[in-house]
VOGU-3710 file (C-alpha; in Angstrom, 3 decimals, decimal comma):
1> xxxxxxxxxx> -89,530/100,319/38,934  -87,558/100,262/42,409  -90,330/98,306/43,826  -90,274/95,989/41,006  -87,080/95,888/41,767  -87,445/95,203/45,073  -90,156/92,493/44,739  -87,932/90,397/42,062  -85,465/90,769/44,735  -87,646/89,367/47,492
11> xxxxxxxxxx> -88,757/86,953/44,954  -85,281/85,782/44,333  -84,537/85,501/47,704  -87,298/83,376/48,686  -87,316/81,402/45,638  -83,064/80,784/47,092  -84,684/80,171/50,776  -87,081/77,605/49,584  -83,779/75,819/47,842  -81,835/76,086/50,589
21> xxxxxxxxxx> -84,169/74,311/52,466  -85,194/71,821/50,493  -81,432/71,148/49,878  -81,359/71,300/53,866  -84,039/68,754/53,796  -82,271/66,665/50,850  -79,178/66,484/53,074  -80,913/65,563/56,784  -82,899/62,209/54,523  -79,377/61,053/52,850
31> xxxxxxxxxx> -77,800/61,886/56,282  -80,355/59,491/58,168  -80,538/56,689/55,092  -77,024/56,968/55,568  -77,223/56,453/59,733  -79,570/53,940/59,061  -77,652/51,904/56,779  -74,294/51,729/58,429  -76,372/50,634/61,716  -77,555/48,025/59,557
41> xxxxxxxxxx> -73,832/47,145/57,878  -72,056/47,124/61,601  -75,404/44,495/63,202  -74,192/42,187/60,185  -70,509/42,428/60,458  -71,579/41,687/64,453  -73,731/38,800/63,500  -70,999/37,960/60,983  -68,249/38,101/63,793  -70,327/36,274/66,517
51> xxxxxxxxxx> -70,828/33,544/63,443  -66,744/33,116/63,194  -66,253/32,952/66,617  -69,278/30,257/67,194  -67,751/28,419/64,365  -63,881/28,725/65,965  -65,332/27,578/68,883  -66,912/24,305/67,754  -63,877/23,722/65,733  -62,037/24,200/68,700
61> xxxxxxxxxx> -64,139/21,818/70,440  -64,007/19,048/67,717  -60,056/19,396/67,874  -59,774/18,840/71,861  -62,225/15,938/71,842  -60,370/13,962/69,120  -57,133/15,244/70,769  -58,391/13,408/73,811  -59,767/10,742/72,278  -56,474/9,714/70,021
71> xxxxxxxxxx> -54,667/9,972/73,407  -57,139/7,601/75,156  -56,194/5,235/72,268  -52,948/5,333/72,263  -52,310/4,642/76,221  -54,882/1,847/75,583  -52,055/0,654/73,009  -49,400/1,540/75,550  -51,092/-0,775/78,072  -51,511/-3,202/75,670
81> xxxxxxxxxx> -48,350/-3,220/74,022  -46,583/-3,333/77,250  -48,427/-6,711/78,299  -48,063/-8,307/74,962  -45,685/-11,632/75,043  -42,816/-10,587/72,898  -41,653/-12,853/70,309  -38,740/-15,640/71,157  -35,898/-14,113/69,446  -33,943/-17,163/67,635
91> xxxxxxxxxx> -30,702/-16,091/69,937  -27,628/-18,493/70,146  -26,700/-17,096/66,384  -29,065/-19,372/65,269  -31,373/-16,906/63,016  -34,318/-18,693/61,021  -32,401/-21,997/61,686  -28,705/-21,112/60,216  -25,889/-20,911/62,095  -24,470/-17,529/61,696
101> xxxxxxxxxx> -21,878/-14,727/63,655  -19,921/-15,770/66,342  -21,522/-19,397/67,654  -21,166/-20,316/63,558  -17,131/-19,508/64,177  -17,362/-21,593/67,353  -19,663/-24,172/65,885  -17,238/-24,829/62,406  -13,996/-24,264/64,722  -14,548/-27,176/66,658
//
């Protein structure tokens, strides 16, 4: 009886062993499918990142060169503007061809 005893005993203890273990086991896999998978999550929020920045970049680039480009254009403009002949002004208070302000006072006065 005691060694019956003693073998369920043995018995129960490697039978708890052998769990341990493969709970052991259980625990290293999940531990290095878990490694694995946040290596893979932080290489896409890397590639995800460098992606933003790229696109920042070229929208950066696009801004400057129109940037440059509308101020090109508008010293052309300047230039242009400057060297335009400017309209004769109908001066002598004599607007579109009516007498009006103070030459119409002088004008009807005399």
């Amino acid at each position: 009886e005691r060694r019956e005893k003693e073998r369920k005993l043995s018995k129960e203890m490697a039978e708890k062993a052998t769990r341990d273990l493969e709970k052991m086991q259980l625990q290293e896999k999940a531990e290095v499918k878990y490694k694995e998978w946040l290596k893979k999550k932080r290489a896409e929020e890397a590639e995800k990142r460098k992606k933003e920045k790229e696109k920042e970049r070229e929208r950066e680039a696009e801004l400057q060169e129109k940037k440059t480009r509308s101020e090109k254009i508008f010293k052309e403009w300047l230039h242009n503007a400057r060297n335009k002949p400017r309209p004769v002004l109908n001066g002598y208070g004599f607007p579109c061809g009516k007498t009006t302000g103070l030459y119409f006072y002088m004008y009807v006065m005399t």
